[in-house]
N, C-alpha and C positions, 0 to 999 in steps of 0.2 A: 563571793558567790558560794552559796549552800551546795551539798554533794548531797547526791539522792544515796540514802541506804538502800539496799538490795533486802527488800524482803525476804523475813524467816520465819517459817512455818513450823507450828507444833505438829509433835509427830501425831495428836486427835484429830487437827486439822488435815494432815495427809491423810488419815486411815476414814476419815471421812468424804474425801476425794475419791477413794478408791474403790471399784465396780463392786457391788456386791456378786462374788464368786458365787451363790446357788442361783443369786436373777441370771450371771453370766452363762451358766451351765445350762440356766432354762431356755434360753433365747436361743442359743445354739443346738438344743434338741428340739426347737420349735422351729426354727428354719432350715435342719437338716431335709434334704431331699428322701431320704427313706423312713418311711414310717419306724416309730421309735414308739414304743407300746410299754406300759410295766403293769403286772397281773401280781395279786396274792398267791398263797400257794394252793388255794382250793380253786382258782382260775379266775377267780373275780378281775378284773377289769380297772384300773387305779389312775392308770395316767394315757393319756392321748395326742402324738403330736399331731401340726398341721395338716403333714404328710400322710398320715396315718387315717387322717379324715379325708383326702386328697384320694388316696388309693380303695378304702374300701365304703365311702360312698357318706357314712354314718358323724357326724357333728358331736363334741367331747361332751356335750350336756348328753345326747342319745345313748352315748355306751360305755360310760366309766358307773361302775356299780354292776353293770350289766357281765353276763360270766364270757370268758374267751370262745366259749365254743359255737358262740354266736357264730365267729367269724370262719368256722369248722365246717364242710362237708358233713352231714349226717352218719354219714361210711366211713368216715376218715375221725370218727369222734375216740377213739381208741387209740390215737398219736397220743393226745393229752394226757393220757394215763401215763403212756410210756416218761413222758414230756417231763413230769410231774415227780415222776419218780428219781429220774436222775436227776433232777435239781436238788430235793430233796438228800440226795447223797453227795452233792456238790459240783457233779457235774457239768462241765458247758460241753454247749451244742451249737455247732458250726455248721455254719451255712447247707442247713437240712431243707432239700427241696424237696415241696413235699403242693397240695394246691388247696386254696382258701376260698372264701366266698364276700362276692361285696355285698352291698344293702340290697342292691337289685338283681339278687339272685343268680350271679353272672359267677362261673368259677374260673380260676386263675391261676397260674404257676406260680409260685413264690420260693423263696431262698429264705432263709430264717437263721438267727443265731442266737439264738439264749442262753443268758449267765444269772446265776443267782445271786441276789441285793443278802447281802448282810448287813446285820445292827453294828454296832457299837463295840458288842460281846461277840462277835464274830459269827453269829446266828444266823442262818439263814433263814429270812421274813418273804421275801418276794423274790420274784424274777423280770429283769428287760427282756422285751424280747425288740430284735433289730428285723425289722422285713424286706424284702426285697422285692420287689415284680420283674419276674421273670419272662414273661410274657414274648417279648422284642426276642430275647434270648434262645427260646424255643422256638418263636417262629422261623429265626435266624438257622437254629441246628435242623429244621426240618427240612429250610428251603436248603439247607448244605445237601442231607441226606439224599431230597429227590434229584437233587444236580446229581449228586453221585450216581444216584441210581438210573438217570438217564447214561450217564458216562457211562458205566459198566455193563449197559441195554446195548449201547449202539455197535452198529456194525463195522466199523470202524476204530481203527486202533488209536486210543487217545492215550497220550504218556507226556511226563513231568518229568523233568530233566532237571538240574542245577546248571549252570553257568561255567561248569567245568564237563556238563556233559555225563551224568551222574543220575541213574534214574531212580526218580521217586516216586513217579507212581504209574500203575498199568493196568487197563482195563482188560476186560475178558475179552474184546474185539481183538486189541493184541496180541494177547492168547492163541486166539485163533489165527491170528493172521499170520505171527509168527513162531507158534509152538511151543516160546517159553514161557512160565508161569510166573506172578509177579512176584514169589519167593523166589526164582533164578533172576530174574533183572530186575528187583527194586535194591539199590547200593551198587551196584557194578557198571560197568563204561555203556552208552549208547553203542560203541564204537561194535560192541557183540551180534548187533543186526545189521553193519555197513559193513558191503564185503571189502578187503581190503585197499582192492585196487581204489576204492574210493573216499577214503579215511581221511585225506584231502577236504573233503567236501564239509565235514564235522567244524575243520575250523572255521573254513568261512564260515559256516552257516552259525556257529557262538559269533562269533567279530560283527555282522549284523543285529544279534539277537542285543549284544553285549550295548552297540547303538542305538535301540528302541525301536529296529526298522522289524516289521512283519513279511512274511517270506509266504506269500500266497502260488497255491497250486503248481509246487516245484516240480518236477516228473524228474525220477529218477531210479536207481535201481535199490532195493536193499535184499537182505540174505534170513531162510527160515533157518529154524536148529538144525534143522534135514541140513542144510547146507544149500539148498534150492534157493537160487536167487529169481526174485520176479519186480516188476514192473510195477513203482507206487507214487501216486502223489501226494506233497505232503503241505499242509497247510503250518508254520512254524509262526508261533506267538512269544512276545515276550512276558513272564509275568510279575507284576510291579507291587511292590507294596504300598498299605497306605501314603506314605511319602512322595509316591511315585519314582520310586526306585526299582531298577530292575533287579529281580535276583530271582529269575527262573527262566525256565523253557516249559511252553506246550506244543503238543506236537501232534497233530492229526493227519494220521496216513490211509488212504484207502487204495486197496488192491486196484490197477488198472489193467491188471493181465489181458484179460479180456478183450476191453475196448482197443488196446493197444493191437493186439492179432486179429480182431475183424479190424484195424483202420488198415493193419498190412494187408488181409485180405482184398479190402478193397480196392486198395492200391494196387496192390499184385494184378487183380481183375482187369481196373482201366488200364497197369502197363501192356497186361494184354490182351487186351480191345483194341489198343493203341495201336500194337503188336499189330491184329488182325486188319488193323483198319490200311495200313503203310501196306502187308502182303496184299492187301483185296486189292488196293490201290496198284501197286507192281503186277498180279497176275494181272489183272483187267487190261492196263498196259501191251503186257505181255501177248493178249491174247489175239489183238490186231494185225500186228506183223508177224503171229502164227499162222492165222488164216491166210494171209499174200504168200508166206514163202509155201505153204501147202497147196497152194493154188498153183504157183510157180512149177515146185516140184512134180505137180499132175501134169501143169503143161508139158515138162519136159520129157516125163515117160512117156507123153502119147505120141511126141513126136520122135522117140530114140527106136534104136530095129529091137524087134522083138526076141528075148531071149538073150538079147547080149550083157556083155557085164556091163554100159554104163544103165542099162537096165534093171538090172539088177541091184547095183547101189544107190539109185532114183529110190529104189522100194525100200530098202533101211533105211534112207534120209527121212522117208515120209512116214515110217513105224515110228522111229526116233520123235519126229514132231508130233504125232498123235498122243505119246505120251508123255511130252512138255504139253502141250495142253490139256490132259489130262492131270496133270500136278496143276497145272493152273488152274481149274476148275474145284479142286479141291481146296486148293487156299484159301478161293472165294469162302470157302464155312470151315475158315480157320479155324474160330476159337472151339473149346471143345476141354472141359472138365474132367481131370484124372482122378478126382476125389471118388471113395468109395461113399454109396449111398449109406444114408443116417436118417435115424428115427427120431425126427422133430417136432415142438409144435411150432406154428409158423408166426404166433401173435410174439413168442422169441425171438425168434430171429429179427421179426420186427422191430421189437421194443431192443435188440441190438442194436440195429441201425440206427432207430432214432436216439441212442446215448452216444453215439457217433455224430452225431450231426444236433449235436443238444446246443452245445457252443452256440454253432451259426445262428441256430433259431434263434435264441434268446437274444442274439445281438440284432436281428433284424425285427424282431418285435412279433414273434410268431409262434402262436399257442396249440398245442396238440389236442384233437378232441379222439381218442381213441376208443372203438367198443368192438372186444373179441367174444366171439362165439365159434371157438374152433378146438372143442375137448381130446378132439382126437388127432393123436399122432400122424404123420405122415412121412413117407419113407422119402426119401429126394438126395441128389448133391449141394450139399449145404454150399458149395463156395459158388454153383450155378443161379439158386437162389437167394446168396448176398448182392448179385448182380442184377441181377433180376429188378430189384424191389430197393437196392441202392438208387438203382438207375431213375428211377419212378417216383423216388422219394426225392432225391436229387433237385429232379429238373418239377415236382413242386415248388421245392425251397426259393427254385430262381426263380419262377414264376409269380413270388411276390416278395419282391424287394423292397415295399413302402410297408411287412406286416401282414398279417391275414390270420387265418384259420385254416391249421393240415387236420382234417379229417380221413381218421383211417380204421376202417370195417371190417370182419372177417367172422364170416359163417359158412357152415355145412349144408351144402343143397344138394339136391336129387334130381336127377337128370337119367336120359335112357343112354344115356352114355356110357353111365354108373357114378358112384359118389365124389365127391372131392371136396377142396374148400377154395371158397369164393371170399378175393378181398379188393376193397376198393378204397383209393387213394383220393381222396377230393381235396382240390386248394380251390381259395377265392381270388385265384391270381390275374392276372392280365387276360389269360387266356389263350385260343389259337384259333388262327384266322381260317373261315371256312374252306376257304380254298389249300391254306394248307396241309387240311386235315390228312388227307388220301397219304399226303406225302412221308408223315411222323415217322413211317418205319421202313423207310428206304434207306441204307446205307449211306450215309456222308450227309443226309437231309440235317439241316439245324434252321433253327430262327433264332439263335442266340448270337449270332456273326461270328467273331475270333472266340468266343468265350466258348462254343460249343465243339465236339468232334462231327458230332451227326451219328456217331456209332450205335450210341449207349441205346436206342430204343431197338436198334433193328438187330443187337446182340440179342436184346431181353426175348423179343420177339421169336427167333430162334431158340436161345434156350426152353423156353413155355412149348413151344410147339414141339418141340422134339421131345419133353417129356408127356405129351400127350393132351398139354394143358390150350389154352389160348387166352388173345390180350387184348383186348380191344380198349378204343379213348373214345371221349366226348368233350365237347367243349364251345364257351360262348366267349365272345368277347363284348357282349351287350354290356354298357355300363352299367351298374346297380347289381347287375346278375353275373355276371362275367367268373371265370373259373375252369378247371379242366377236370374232370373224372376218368382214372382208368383203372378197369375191371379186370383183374386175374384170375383164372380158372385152372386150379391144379387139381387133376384126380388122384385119388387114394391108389389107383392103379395103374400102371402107365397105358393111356390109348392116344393113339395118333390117327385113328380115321375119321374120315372129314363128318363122320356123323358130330362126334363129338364141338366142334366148331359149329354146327346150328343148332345145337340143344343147348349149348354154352350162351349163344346171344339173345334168346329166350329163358334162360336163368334169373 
């Protein structure tokens, strides 16, 4: 059996096999992605890749011969001078952003590199130029920029942390919120705005971050440069890179000082309503078997001798009980505001309340329709008036637990009263039954069964009237139409005579 030789090739026959290196070098600036362009030195036009037709519009029969400045802004033709001369001196030019124009007239960002072609004799005859479309890239740095510049708008303190707690970046909401500047907390520990009792909290809150878990609406305390510690929530993001790796912290904190001391106001308020409601309850109690033992005691003086001493102490028993029910009659209008009066407008205090009670809305499907017309100040007991209009705002809310619409109004009317401002509360709630209209502001009255006191209306009711104001409701429980309106009448000056109460229900 014959053996196959192993073919062997001349080395003409290998260098014949092998790519031609200028077709190789063509084919690879003709499928490169970035337009790959070469110009003479007076700017002529010489060579054109695919790409290069791909980005500014023009086909290589249209624009080799033709001079570069085709592809030049009219304004911008005074680069190419520049352009031309450092080539000319042997200079290259790296990545010069600078903007270009395509066939249709359309200009463009571009990033540019050009190096000058020498001969043989090391002369420089032409120049590539490399392009780039920049376009994606600037769009990219703009949309960074407005992000940024919403960050640095907002009210709120937005900041970038490291993974060790390390902050990196700080908006002017910050600033303000806490007094330092982001030359003092950008490179130094978060830990400079957590007062320390709670420095605890920093690690948990990395060891979740560190997890990929988000830390929504945390309520806690942090500290200004003042040293003033207040009341903030803080929304805590992880931030991840490409890869989806985490290697940051964001951090959104807004002041709740506020909300946090009207939700104690108003707590303080119903504890005491509550307060008043258990006293009203005891004096009234009380005030039964005052009247039998004051009856008792009259009996018994008329039947004791006149003048004697159990006579005598008959008439202190019965002074003594005249003024236990006399405290008893006063407890009945317990409650009663120590706050000194303040100069408010009232669509605030308002729009207090309803940031208070924003939660429940939104959980129960319940949209604010609000329109103030009350420019002018009024003087009042602001925690009299969180009650007031809690109370009122309140038992809308319950009033429709399937959703609805709180509409809430507030204008300045004239009356021979004298002036004030008028605001009205309308839900499209359930409603109230006409029969138990009369009863809304009778002490312990509810139609809400365990869920209600009965108090909160016949506190408000009081409060209003004793500063001169009055409160009336309406209301249907017609299906389609159904809903409760109540009407507050505060005047700019305090009057409490009953005029005021029928010019107020003609208002």
């Amino acid at each position: 059996m014959s053996k196959l030789k192993p073919s062997v090739r001349t080395a003409e026959e290998l260098e014949a096999l092998a790519p031609d290196p200028l077709a190789h070098l063509a084919a690879i600036v003709d499928t490169c992605e970035d337009p790959i362009i070469s110009k003479r030195l007076d700017g002529t036009i010489i060579s054109w890749n695919a790409a290069a037709a791909r980005v500014f519009g023009y086909r290589e029969e249209e624009i080799i011969g033709r001079s570069i400045l085709t592809l030049i802004p009219p304004d911008l033709h005074h680069e190419e001078d520049e352009i031309l001369r450092r080539l000319r001196s042997g200079q290259r030019i790296s990545h010069f952003e600078t903007t270009r124009v395509r066939k249709n007239g359309e200009r463009f960002p571009i990033s540019v590199t050009i190096s000058p072609i020498r001969d043989a004799n090391g002369r420089i005859v032409a120049a590539s130029k490399v392009a780039r479309d920049i376009s994606e890239k600037i769009r990219n740095q703009e949309s960074r920029a407005r992000l940024a510049a919403i960050v640095d708008s907002a009210d709120d303190a937005i900041v970038g942390k490291t993974l060790d707690g390390i902050v990196t970046s700080w908006n002017e909401g910050a600033r303000k919120m806490f007094g330092y500047t982001a030359e003092e907390m950008i490179g130094g520990s978060i830990l400079r705005i957590i007062p320390p009792a709670l420095h605890y909290e920093e690690d948990e809150i990395l060891r979740n971050v560190r997890a990929g878990k988000r830390i929504e609406h945390y309520e806690t305390t942090r500290q200004k440069k003042s040293g003033e510690t207040f009341e903030v929530s803080v929304t805590i993001s992880p931030i991840r890179d490409e890869m989806g790796t985490v290697i940051g912290v964001s951090k959104i904190a807004r002041d709740i000082s506020d909300k946090k001391q009207v939700e104690r106001l108003v707590l303080q308020a119903e504890k005491l309503a509550a307060t008043g409601r258990m006293a009203a309850a005891i004096a009234h109690e009380i005030n039964n078997p005052l009247e039998s033992l004051m009856n008792v005691i009259y009996l018994a003086r008329t039947q004791s001798v006149p003048e004697s001493k159990v006579q005598q102490l008959l008439l202190v028993a019965e002074g003594e009980l005249e003024r236990v029910a006399h405290i008893a009659r006063q407890t009945l209008g317990y409650y009663k505001d120590t706050g000194a009066p303040t100069e408010i407008h009232l669509h605030d205090l308002i729009g207090t309340i309803l940031t208070v009670y924003n939660s429940k809305m939104l959980s129960m499907g319940i949209a604010v329709d609000t329109s103030y017309n009350d420019l002018q100040k009024i003087v009042v007991s602001k925690g009299e008036l969180l009650q007031v209009f809690s109370n009122v705002i309140a038992n809308a809310i319950d009033a429709m637990p399937g959703g609805g619409v709180l509409e809430i109004n507030s204008r300045k009317i004239t009356s021979a009263s004298g002036d004030g401002i008028q605001v009205t509360v309308q839900d499209n709630g359930v409603g109230i039954a006409r029969e138990n209209l009369p009863k809304v502001f009778e002490p312990f009255f509810t139609t809400k069964g365990d869920l209600g006191t009965g108090i909160g209306l016949w506190v408000a009711k009081q409060l209003v009237e004793r500063r001169g104001g009055q409160i009336a409701i309406s209301s249907s429980t017609t299906q389609g139409s159904s809903g409760t309106t109540v009407t507050v009448f505060i005047p700019f000056a305090t009057n409490s005579s009953p005029a005021a109460a029928a010019e107020y229900q003609h208002a």
